[in-house]
TORKOL-4160 file (C-alpha; in steps of 0.2 Angstrom, whole numbers, padded with zeros to 4 digits, m for minus):
165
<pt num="1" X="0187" Y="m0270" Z="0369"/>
<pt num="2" X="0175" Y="m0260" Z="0381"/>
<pt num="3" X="0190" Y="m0253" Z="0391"/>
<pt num="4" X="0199" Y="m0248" Z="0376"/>
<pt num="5" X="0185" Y="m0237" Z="0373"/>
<pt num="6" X="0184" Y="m0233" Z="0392"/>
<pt num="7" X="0201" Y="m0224" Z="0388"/>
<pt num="8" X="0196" Y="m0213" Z="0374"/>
<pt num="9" X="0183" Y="m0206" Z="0384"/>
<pt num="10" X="0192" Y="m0203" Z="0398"/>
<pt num="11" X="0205" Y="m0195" Z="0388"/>
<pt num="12" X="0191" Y="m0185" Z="0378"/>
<pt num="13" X="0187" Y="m0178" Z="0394"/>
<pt num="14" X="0203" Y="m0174" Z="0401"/>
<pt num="15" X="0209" Y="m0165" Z="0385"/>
<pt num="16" X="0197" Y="m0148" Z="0390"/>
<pt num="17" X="0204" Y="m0147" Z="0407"/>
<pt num="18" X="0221" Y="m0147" Z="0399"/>
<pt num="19" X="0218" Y="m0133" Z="0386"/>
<pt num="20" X="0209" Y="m0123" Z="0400"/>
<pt num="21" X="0224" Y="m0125" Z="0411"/>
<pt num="22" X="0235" Y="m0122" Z="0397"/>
<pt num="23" X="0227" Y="m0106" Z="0391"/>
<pt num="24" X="0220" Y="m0099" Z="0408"/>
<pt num="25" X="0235" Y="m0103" Z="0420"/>
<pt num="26" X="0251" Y="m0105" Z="0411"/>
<pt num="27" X="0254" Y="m0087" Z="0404"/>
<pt num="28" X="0252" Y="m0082" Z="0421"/>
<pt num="29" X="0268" Y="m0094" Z="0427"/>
<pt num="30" X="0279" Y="m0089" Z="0413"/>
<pt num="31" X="0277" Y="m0070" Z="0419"/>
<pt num="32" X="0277" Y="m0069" Z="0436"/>
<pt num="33" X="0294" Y="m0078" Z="0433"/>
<pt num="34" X="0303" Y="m0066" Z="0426"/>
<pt num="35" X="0296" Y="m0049" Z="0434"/>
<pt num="36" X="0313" Y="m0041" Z="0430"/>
<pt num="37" X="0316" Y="m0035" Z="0447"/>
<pt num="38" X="0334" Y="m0032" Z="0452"/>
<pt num="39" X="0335" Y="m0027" Z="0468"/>
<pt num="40" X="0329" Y="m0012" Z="0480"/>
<pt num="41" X="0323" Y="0004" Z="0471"/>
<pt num="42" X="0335" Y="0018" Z="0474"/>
<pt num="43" X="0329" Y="0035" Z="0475"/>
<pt num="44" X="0334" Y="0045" Z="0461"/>
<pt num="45" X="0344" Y="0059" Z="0470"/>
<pt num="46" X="0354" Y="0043" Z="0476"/>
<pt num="47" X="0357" Y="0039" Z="0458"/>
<pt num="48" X="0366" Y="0052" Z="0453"/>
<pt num="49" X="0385" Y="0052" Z="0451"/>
<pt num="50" X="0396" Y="0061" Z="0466"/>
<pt num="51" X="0400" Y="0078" Z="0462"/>
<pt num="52" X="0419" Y="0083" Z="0457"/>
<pt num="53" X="0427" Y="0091" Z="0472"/>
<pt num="54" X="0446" Y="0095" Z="0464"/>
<pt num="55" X="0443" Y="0107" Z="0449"/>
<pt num="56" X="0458" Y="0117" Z="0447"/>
<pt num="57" X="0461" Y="0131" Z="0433"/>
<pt num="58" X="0478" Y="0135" Z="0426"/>
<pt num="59" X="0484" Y="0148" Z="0417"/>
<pt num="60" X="0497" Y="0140" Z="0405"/>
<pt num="61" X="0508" Y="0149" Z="0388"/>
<pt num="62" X="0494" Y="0140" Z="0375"/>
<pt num="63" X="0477" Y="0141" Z="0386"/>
<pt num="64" X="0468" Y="0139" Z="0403"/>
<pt num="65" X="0470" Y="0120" Z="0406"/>
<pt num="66" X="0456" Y="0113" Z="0419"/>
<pt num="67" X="0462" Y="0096" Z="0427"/>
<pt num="68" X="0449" Y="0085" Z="0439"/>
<pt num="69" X="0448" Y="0068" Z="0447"/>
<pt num="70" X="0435" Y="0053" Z="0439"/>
<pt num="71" X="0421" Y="0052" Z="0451"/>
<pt num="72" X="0420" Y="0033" Z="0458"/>
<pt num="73" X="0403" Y="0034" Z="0466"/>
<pt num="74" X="0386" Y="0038" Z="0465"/>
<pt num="75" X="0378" Y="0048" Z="0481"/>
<pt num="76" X="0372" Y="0033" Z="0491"/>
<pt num="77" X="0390" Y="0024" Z="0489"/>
<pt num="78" X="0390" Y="0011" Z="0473"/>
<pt num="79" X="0402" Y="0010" Z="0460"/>
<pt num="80" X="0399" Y="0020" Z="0444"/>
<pt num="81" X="0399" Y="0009" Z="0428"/>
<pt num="82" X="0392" Y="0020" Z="0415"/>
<pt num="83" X="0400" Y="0036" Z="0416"/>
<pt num="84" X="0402" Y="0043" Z="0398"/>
<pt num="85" X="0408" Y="0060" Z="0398"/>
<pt num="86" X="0412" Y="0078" Z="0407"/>
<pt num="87" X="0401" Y="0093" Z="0403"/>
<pt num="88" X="0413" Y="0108" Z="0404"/>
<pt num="89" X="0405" Y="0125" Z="0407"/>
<pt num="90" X="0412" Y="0143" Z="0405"/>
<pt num="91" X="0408" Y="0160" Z="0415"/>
<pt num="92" X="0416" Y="0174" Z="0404"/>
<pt num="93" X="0421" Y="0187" Z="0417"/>
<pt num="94" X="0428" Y="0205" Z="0408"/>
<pt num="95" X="0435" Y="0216" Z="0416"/>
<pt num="96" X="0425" Y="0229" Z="0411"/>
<pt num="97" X="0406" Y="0225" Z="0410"/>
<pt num="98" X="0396" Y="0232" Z="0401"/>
<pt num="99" X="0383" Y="0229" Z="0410"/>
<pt num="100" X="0391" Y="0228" Z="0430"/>
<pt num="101" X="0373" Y="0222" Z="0437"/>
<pt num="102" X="0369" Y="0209" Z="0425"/>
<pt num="103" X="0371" Y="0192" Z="0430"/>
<pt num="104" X="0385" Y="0181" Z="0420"/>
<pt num="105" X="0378" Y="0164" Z="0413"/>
<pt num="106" X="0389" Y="0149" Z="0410"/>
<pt num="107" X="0389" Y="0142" Z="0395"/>
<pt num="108" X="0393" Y="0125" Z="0388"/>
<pt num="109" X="0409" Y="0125" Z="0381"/>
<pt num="110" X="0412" Y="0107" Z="0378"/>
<pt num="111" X="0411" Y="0089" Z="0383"/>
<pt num="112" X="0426" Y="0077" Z="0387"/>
<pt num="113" X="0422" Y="0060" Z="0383"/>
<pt num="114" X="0428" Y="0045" Z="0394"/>
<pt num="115" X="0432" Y="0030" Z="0382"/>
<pt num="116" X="0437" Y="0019" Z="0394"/>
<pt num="117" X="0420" Y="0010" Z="0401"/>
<pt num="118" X="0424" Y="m0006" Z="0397"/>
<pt num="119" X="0442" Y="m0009" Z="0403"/>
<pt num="120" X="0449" Y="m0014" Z="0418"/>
<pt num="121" X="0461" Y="0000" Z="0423"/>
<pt num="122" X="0451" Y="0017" Z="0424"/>
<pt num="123" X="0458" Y="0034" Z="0420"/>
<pt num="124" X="0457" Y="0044" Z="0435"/>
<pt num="125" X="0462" Y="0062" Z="0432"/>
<pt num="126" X="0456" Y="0073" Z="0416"/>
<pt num="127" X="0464" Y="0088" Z="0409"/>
<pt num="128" X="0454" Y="0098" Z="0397"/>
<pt num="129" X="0464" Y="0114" Z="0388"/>
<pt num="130" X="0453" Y="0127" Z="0383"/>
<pt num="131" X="0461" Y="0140" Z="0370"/>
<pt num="132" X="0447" Y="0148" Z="0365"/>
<pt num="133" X="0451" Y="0165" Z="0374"/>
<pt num="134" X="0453" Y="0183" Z="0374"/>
<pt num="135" X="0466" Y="0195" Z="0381"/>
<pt num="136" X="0463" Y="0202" Z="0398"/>
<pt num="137" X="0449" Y="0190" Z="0403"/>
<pt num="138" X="0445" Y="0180" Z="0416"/>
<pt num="139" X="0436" Y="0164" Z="0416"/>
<pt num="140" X="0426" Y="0155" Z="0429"/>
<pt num="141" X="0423" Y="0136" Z="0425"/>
<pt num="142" X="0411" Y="0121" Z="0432"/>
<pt num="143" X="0412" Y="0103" Z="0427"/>
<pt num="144" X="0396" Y="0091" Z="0429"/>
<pt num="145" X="0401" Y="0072" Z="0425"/>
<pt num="146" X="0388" Y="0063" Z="0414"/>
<pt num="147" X="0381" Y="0045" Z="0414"/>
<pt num="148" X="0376" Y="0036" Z="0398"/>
<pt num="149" X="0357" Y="0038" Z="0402"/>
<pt num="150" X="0359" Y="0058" Z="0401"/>
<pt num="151" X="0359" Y="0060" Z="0419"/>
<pt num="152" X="0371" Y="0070" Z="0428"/>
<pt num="153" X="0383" Y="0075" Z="0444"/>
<pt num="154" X="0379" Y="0088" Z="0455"/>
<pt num="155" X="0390" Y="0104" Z="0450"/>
<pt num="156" X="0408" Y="0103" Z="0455"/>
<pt num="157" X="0417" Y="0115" Z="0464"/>
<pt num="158" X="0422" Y="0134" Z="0453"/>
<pt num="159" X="0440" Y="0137" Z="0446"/>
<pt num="160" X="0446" Y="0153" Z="0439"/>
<pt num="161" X="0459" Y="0161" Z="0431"/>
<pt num="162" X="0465" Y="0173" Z="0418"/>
<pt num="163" X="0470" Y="0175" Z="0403"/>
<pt num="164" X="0484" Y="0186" Z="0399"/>
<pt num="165" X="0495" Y="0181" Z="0384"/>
């Protein structure tokens, strides 16, 4: 009988430790276990998709059609995955000012979305036609590709042409 109650007390004193441990130590485990790290940091300008180097601007019977090539890349070589869409902008170039000093801004004229992310084969060339013009005007275009978290290319290359119905 005198070890039997040898036990309790041992095990009356080994309980605090326990909880001490268990409240002071284990939270500690658990989250350094999963610090979510990935992999190397990437510096943001290195996170942003290649720019579009093949812009080209027709003049067609129904509109200006703008065609360019999906970028595959971001800036320090990996694989885009989350590309979303194209930002399309418009410089409106009259032919007669009027004002022959002022500068011209672009403008957003639309955004082309990509609705291919998740399969396997990849459009690679996008045509956008833009028919919203006027006679006897020229037109300057960009084209800025767009990840899903907002961020976006560097500017691509300009394409002009007129319009003369």
């Amino acid at each position: 009988m005198t070890q039997g109650k040898r036990k309790k007390v041992k095990d009356k004193s080994i309980q605090p430790c326990l909880l001490l441990f268990a409240f002071c130590f284990l939270p500690f485990a658990f989250s350094s276990a999963a610090c979510g790290r990935k992999g190397d940091p990437r510096a943001p300008e290195l996170a942003i998709p290649e720019a579009i180097r093949d812009l080209k601007a027709e003049a067609g019977e129904k509109g200006i059609v703008l065609t360019w090539s999906r970028p595959l890349h971001f800036a320090d070589g990996k694989e885009i995955r989350d590309l979303v869409g194209f930002i399309v902008l418009r410089q409106d170039l009259p032919q007669k000012p009027a004002c022959p000093d002022c500068p011209v801004p672009y403008r957003e004229r639309i955004t082309v979305d990509v609705e291919d992310q998740g399969r396997f084969i990849k459009k690679k060339k996008f045509r956008f036609m833009d028919q919203e013009l006027q006679s006897q005007t020229a037109y300057r275009y960009r084209v800025f590709a767009q990840l899903a978290d907002g961020t976006l290319s560097g500017r691509s290359n300009e394409a002009e042409a007129s319009w003369r119905p």
